[in-house]
N, C-alpha and C positions, 0 to 999 in steps of 0.2 A: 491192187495195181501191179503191172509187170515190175520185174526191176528197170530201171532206168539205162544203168550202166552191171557193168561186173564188177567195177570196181569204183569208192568214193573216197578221193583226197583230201583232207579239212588241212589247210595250210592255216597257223595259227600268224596272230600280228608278229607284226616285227618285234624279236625281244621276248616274246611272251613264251610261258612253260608252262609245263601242268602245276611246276609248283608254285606258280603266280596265281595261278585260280584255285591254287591250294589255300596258297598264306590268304586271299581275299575271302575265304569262305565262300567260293562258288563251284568248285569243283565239281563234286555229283549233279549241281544244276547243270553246268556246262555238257556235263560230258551225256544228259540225259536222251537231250534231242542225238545222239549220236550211238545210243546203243538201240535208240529205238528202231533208227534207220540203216542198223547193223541184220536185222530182218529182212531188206529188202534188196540187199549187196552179199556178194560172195565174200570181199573182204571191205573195211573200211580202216582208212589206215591215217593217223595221226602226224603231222609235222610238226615238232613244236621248235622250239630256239633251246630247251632245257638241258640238262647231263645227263648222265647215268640215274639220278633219283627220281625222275619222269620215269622213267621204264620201272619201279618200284611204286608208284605213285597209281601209272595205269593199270598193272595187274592186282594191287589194291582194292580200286573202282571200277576197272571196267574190263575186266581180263579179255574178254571176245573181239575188243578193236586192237590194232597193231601199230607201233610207234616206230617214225625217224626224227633223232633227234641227236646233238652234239655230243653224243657219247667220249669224242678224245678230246672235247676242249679248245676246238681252234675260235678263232674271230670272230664274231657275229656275220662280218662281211665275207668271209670264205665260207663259214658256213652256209648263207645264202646262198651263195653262186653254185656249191654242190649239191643244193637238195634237185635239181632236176636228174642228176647222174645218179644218185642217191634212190631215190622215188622210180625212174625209171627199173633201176636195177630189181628193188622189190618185189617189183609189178610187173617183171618178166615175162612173158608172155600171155599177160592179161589184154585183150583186144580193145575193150571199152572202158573209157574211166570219164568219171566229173572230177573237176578241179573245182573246190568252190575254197574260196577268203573267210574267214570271218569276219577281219574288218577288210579295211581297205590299206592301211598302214600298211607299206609290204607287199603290195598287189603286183609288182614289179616281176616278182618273185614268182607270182602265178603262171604271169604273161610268160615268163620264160621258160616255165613248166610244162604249159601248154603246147608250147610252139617245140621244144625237145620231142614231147610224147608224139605230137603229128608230123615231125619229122622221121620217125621212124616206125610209121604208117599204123599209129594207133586214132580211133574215134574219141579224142581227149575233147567235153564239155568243158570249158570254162565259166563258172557262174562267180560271178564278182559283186560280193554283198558286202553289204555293209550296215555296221549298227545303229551309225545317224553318217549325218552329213557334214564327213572328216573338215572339207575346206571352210565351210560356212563356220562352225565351230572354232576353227582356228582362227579365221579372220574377227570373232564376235570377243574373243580371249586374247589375241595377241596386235590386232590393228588388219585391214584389209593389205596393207602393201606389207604384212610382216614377213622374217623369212619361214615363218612358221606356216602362215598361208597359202603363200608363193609352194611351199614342199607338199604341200597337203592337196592341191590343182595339181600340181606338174602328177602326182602318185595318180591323181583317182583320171587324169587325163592320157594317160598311159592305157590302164587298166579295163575301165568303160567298155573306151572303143573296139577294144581287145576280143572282150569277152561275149561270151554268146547270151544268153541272160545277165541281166544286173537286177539284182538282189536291195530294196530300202525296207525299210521297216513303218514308212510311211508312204500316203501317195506323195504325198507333198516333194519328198526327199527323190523318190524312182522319178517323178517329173520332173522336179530340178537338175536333175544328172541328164536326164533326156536333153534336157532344154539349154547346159551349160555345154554336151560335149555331143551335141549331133544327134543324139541315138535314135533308132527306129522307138518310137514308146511301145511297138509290141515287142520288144526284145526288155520293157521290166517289169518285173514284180515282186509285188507287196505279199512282206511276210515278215506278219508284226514280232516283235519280243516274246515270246513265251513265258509260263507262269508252271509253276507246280507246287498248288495250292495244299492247305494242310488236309485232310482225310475228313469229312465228314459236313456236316453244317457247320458256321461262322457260327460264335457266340454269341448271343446278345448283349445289348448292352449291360441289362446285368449283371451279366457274369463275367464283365471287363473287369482290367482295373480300373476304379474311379481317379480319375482327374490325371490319368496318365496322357499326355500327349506325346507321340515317338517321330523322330527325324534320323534317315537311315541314309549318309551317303558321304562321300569326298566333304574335307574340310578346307574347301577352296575359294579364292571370292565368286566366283559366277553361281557358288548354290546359296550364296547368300542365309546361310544358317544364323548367324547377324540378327536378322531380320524376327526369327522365330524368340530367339530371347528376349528381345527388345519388344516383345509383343508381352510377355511374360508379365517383362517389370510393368507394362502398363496397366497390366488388373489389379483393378482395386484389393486392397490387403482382403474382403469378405471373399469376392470370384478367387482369389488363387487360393485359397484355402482349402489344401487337399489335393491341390494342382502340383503335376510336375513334369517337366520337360524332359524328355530323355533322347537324351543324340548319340549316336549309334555310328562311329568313324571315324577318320583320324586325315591326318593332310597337314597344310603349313598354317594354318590358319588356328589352329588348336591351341596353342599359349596363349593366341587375344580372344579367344573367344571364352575359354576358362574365364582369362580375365572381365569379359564384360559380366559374365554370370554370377560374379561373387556376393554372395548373399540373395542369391536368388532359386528358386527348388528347381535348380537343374543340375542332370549327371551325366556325364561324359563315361561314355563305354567305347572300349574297341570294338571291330570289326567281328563280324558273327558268321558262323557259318550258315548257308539259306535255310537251314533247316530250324535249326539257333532264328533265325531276323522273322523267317514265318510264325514262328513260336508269339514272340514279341507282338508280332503284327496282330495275330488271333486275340492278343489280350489286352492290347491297348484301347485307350477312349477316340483317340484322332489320331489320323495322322496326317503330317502338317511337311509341306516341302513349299519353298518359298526363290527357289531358282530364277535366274534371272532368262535360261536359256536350255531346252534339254532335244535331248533326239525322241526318243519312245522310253522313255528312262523305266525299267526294269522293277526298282523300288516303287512306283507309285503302282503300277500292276499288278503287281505283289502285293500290295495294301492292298488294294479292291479285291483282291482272290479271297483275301482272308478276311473279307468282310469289314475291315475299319472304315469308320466314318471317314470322308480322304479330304483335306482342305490342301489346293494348292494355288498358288500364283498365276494368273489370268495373262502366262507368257509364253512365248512358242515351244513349243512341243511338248507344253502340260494343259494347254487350255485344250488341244486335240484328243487329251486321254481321257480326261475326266467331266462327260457331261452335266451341265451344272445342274442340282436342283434333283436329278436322279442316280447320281453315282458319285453324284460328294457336289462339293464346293468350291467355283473358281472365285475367286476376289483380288483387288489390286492388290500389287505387290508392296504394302505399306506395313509397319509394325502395326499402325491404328486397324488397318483393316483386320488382320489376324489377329490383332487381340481381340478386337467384339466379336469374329465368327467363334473364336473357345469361348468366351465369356454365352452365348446365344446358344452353340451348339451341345457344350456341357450341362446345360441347363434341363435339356430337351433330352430326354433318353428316348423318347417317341422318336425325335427325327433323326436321331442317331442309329435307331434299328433300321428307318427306310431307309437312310442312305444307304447303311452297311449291305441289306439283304438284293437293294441294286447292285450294287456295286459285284458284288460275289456271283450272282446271276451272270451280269453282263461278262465280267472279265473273263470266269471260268468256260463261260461258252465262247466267247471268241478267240483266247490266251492260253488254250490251256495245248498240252500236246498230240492230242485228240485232233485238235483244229488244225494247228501247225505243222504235222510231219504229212499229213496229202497235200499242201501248198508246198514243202521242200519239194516232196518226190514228183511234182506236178511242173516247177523250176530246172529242178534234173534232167526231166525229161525232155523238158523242150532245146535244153542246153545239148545234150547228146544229143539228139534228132538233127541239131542244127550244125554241130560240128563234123556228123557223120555224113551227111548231104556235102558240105566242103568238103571232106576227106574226099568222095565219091568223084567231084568237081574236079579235083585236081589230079587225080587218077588220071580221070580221062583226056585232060590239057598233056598231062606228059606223052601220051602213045602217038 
């Protein structure tokens, strides 16, 4: 495929640095789709909120993309306001750029990126993506009238309209945004979460560990990891024998949930790098997420890449990922219920290899980077095509 633009801007969320997807262990995943589509760009240049240890961090991982970032330390808010003068300056006489988000937190920032670079008669694409559905999330965690909610519409109602493509990682989510702020629905598209599965065939179940069950995410009430202990203790002293629960995260919820685990074969680990949690994923019995609420969540992806058996919660944006019956298990979100899918599912190594060997089929063909970087560069394009056509437009209004 042509290139798009000459040049691709990833403006990172508000706040966020490389050395945030550093400390989270996602770094090389992040930066993956980004060196691949370093290929198809003259340059591809990095925004983050980070210091000076992001510019040691990128030429670490990804030395071929190029960083602006708050190297002298000012305000999060002034640093804002000058990444278009900033960005601009870089990209000096570069004719064609995409502007894309990665989430939407911050989108504000784009809009005014975009509207700088076409003022001073560059073809600047806007694509405005995002990783779930900011507003719906905060109103589902903080109340609908919260000011949480209220800030998360006024961003993505800004932004949207803004942009020349909009970017969901579900249809569901690219509809919603159509349908909340006007949009043409040919101006979005779906471009799910990626995966970068470990190297080779998924294991079998024999060569798991036996009776390991693994939980990989925020230790927050909405993932209700609660739910997965409390399942634990409900196996008969014979089924947990051999059994053990292993949660993989950290958050505020971590002292009571130690707490309710006590005397029970669960172990609390920090956070891993993806390389690290794919590891984990390849060698576990199940893996179990019990959310009350998710956008395309990353970790249950990642499970099915690596072939684990996947049981989760029969709740918005997990009952969408996991087809039941051929790539794991949806069930109500009750301790009772996830205790008889381990107690049923442990049992069976038979149906623990069909789940696994769907699962890793499906995810790897549709999640992997192979799939997802002709849907960006196919997004890009339509996004420059569309900004370059108004660039043209306006051209010609002024003579």
């Amino acid at each position: 495929m042509d290139a798009p633009a000459d040049a691709l801007v990833l403006l990172f969320t508000r706040g966020v640095s490389l050395r945030t997807w550093s400390l989270t262990g996602g770094i090389d995943r992040e930066l993956a789709l980004y060196r691949r589509l370093a290929a198809h760009y003259q340059r591809v240049l990095l925004v983050s909120y980070g210091g000076e240890d992001d510019a040691a961090l990128l030429r670490m991982h990804a030395p071929e993309l190029e960083l602006i970032c708050n190297r002298v330390g000012v305000g999060e808010s002034a640093f804002a306001s000058s990444i278009p003068t900033l960005v601009s300056a870089a990209l000096s006489g570069v004719g064609r750029i995409v502007v894309k988000t990665n989430q939407m937190y911050g989108g504000e920032v784009a809009v005014a990126l975009a509207r700088h670079l076409r003022d001073r008669g560059v073809a600047a694409g806007l694509v405005a993506r995002g990783g779930y559905l900011w507003s719906r999330m905060a109103a589902f965690e903080h109340g609908p009238n919260s000011p949480q909610a209220d800030a998360a519409a006024k961003t993505e109602g800004v932004l949207c309209p803004a942009a020349d493509v909009v970017v969901g990682t579900t249809a569901d989510m690219t509809e919603d945004l159509a349908w909340r702020y006007g949009l043409d629905p040919r101006r979005g598209k779906v471009i799910p979460n990626y995966v970068i599965p470990p190297e080779g065939e998924p294991p079998a179940a024999a060569d798991r560990e036996p009776g390991l069950i693994l939980y990989a995410g925020q230790l927050i009430p909405r993932k209700r990891a609660d739910i997965l202990i409390d399942a634990v203790a409900m196996m008969s002293d014979e089924a947990r024998a051999g059994v053990r629960l292993e949660v993989i995260g950290d958050g505020p919820l971590l002292p009571a949930l130690r707490e309710r685990a006590k005397g029970l074969p669960v172990e609390f680990r920090e956070r891993q790098s993806n390389r690290e949690l794919m590891e984990r994923m390849s060698r576990c019995s199940i893996y179990a997420q019990s959310s009350e609420m998710e956008g395309h969540p990353k970790t249950i992806l990642e499970a099915l890449a690596a072939g684990a058996p996947v049981i989760v919660a029969d709740t918005p944006g997990q009952s969408e990922t996991v087809t039941h019956g051929l790539t794991g298990l949806r069930i109500e979100n009750s301790p009772e219920a996830f205790s008889r899918a381990f107690v049923d599912l442990l049992a069976d190594p038979e149906w623990r290899d069909m789940l696994g060997a769907g699962a890793a089929r499906a995810a790897r063909a549709a999640f992997s980077l192979d799939a997802v970087v002709p849907l960006e560069l196919e997004a890009h394009a339509l996004a420059q095509d569309h900004a370059a056509r108004s660039l043209t437009r306006s051209v010609r209004s002024t003579r």
